[in-house]
C-alpha positions as CSV (number, residue, x, y, z in Angstrom):
1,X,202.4,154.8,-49.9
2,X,204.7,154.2,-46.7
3,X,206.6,151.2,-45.8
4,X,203.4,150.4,-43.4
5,X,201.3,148.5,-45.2
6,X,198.4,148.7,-42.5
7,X,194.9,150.7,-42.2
8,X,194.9,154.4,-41.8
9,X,196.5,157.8,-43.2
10,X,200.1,158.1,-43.4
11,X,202.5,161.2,-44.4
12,X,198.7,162.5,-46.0
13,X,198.5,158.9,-48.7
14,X,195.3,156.9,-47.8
15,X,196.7,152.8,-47.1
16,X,195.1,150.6,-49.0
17,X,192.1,149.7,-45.9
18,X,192.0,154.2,-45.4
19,X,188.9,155.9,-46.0
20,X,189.4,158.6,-48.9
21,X,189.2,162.0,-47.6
22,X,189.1,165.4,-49.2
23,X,192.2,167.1,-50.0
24,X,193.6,169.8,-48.2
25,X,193.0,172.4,-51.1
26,X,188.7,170.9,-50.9
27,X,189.6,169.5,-54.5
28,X,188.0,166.4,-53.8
29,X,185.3,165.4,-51.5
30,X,184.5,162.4,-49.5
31,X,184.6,159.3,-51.2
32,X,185.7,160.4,-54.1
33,X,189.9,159.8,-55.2
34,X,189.8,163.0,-57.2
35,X,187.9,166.1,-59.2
36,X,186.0,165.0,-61.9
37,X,188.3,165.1,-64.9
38,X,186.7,166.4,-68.6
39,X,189.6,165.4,-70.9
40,X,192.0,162.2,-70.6
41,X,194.1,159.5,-72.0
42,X,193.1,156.0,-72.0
43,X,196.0,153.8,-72.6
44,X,195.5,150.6,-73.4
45,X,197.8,147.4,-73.9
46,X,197.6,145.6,-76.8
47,X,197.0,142.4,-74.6
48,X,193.3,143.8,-74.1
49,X,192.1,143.4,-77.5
50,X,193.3,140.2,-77.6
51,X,191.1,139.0,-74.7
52,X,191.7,135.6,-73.2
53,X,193.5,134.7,-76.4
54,X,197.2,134.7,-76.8
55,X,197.8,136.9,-80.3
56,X,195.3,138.6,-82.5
57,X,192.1,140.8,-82.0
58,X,188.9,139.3,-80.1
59,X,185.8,141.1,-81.4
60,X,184.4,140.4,-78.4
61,X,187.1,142.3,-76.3
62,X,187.1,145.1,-78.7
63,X,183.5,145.8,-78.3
64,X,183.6,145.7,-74.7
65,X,186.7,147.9,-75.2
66,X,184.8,150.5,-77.3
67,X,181.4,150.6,-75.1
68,X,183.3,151.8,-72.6
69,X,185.0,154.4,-74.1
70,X,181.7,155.3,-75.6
71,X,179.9,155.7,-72.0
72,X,182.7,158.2,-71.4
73,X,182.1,160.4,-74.5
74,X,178.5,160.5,-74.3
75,X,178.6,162.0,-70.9
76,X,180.8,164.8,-72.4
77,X,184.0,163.4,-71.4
78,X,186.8,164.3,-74.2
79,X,188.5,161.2,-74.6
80,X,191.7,160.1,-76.7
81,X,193.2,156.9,-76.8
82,X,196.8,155.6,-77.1
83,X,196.6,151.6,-78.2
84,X,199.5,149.2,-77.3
85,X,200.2,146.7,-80.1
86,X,201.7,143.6,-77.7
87,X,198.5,141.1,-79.1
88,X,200.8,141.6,-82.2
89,X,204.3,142.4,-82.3
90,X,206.3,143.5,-79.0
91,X,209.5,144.5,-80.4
92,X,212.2,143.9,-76.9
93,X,210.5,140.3,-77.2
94,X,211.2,140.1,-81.5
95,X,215.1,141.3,-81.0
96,X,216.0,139.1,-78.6
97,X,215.2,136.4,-81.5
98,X,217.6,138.2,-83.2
99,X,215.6,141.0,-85.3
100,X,217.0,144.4,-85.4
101,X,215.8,146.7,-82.2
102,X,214.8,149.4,-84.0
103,X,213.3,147.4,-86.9
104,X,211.2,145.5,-84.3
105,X,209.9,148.4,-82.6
106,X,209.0,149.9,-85.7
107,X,206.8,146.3,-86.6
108,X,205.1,147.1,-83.2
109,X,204.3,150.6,-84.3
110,X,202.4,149.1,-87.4
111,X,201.1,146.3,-85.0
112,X,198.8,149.4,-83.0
113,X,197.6,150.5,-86.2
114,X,195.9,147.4,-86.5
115,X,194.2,147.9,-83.1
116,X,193.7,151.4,-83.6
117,X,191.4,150.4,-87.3
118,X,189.4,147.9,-85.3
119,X,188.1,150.1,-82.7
120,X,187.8,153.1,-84.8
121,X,185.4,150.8,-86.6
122,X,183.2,149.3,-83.6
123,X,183.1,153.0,-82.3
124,X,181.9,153.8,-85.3
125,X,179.4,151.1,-85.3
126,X,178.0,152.8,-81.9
127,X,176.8,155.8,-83.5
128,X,180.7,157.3,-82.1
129,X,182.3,159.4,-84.2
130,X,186.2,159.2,-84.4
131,X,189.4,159.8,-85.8
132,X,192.5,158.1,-85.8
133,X,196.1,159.7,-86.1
134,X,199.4,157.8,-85.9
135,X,203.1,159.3,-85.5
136,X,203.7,157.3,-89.2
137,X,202.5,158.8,-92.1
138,X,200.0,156.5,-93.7
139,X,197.4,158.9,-95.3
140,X,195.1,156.0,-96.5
141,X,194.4,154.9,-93.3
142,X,194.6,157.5,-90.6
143,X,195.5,161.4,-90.4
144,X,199.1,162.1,-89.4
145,X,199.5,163.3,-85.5
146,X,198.9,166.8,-85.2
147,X,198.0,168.1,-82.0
148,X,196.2,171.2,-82.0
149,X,194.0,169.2,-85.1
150,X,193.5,166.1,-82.4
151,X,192.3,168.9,-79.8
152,X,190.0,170.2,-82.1
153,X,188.5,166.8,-82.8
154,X,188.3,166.5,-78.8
155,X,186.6,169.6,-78.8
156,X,183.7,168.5,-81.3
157,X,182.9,165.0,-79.4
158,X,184.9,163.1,-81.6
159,X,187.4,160.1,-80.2
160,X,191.2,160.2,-81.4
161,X,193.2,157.1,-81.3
162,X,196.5,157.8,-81.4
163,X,198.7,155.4,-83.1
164,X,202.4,153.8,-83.8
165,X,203.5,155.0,-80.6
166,X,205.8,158.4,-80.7
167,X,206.8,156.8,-83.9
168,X,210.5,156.1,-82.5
169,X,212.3,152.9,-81.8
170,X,212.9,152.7,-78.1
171,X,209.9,154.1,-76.6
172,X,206.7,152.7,-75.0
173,X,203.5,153.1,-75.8
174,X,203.2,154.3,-72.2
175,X,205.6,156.8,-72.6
176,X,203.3,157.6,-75.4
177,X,200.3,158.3,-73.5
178,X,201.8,160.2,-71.4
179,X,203.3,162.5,-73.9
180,X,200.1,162.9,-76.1
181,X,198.5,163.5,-72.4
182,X,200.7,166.9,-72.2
183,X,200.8,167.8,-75.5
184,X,196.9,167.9,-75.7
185,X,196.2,169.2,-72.8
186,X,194.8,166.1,-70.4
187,X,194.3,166.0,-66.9
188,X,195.4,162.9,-66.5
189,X,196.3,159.3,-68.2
190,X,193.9,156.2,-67.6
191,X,195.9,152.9,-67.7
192,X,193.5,149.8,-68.4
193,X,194.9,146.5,-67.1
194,X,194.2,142.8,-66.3
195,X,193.7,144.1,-62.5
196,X,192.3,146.6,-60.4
197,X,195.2,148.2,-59.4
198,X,198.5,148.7,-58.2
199,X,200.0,145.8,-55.8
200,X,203.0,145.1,-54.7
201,X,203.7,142.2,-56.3
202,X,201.7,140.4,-59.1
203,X,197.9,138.9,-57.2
204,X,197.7,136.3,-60.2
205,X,200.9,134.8,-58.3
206,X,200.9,136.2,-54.7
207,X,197.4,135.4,-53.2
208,X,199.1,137.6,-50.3
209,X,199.6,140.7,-52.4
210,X,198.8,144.1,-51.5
211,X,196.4,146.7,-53.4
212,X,197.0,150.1,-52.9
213,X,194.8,153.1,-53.5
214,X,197.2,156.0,-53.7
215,X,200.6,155.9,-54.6
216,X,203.4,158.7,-54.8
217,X,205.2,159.1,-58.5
218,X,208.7,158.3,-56.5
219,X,207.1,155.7,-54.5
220,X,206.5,153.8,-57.5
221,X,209.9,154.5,-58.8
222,X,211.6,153.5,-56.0
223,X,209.5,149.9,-55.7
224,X,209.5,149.2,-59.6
225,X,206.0,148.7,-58.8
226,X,204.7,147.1,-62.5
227,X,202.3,150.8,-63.1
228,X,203.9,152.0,-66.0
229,X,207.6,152.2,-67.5
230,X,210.1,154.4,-65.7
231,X,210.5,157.5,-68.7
232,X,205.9,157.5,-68.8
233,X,205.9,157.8,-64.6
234,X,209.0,160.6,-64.7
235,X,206.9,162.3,-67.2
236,X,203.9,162.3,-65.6
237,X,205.6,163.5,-62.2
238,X,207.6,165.9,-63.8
239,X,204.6,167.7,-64.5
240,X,202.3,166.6,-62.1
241,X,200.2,164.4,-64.8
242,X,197.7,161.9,-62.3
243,X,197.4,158.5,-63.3
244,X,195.1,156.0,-62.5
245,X,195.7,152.2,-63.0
246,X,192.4,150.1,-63.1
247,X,190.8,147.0,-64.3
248,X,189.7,147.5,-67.7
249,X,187.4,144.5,-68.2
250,X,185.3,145.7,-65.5
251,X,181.4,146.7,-66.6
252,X,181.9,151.0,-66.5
253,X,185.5,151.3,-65.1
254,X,186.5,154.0,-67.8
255,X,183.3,156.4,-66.9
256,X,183.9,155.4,-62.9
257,X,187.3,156.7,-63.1
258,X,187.0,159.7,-64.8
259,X,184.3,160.7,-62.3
260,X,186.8,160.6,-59.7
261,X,185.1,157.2,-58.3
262,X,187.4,155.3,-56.2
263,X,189.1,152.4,-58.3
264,X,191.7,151.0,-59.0
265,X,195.0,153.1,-58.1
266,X,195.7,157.1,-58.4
267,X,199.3,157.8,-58.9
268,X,200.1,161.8,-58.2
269,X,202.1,163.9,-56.5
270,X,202.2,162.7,-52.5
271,X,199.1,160.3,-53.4
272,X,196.8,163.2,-53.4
């Protein structure tokens, strides 16, 4: 992204009105914002499984939620997911009533635990097979996190759903995805929102706002622009890591994305 918000191609990052061309390297063709990818992280907020609601679970969303992740794995696609636990606890929110920081990051941390058991269970109701592993130890429940043992589920078809964060105060769940991202091996981290992209500044406000298909890793860093917290886009850039920021309520958004469709916003290195 440049300071020009206008059509065309500048410093080689498509505006948001640009055509999407192939890379110089032929990794990506014509109408299409990248390879097709065959292993990725889906993060996604808490706030999603609570649907239009302001706290708890919606069945409703959670099944929507898990069809699509479904699509994804039946067309061979090696999916994990990182689940946010905000429809429950968010812990910054919690300590500024006075609870302990780390205490109320921890409460999140059990909070996605919750999420994570509720769509293990409609996947399973899909016919899906899936595992869940969380950074706390909670043997009834889940398996702890091990990595090579989540690649190897990966490997087999199965879903992991990686829980309780990095199991540290302090640190987002999108700082989450993006570690588990590296660790197992992704090519890239899938963030599900309430909109289709990146703007820059919120469109439920700003009828005026501006989408853009491609940004830069310092672009966004720079702007502030609401993608994902600071530490998850260093991460990411620091090791070249794509991300793509999309509507996650939209009818086969996960599979269009990992296709390399053009939606919502690809973050990489010089918007490529």
């Amino acid at each position: 992204m440049t300071g020009d918000e206008g059509s065309g191609v500048q410093n080689g990052i498509t505006s948001r009105d640009g055509a999407t061309a192939a890379t110089a390297d032929g990794a990506a063709v014509a109408g299409e914002a990248h390879p097709r990818w065959h292993r990725v992280v889906l993060k996604l907020s808490g706030q999603a499984f609570a649907g239009g609601e302001p706290l708890g679970i919606s069945p409703d969303a959670v099944v929507h939620i898990a069809r699509e992740v479904s699509a994804a794995a039946r067309e061979g696609i090696q999916v994990a997911a990182v689940v946010g636990g905000g429809n429950m606890f968010r812990g910054a929110v919690l300590s500024q009533r006075g609870i302990d920081r780390a205490r109320a990051d921890y409460m999140g941390m059990l909070g996605t635990v919750i999420n994570c058991l509720a769509l293990q269970d409609t996947l399973e109701k899909l016919g899906v097979e899936t595992r869940v592993q969380t950074a706390i130890t909670m043997g009834q429940v889940a398996e702890p996190y091990i990595p090579r043992k989540a690649i190897r589920h990966l490997e087999k078809g199965r879903i992991v759903i990686f829980g309780a964060g990095l199991g540290a105060p302090f640190f987002s769940t999108d700082t989450c995805a993006a570690q588990r991202a590296l660790e197992i091996g992704a090519q890239a981290v899938l963030k599900g929102t309430q909109v289709d992209g990146v703007y820059d500044k919120d469109p439920r406000k700003s009828p005026d706002a501006v989408r853009f298909d491609r940004l830069d890793y310092g672009e966004v860093l720079r702007r502030e622009l609401k993608v994902m917290d600071a530490t998850a886009v260093s991460l990411c850039m620091d090791n070249d890591l794509p991300i793509v920021v999309f509507e996650l309520m939209g009818e086969g958004n996960v599979l269009r994305a990992v296709r390399g469709e053009n939606i919502g916003t690809l973050v990489s290195r010089s918007g490529r």
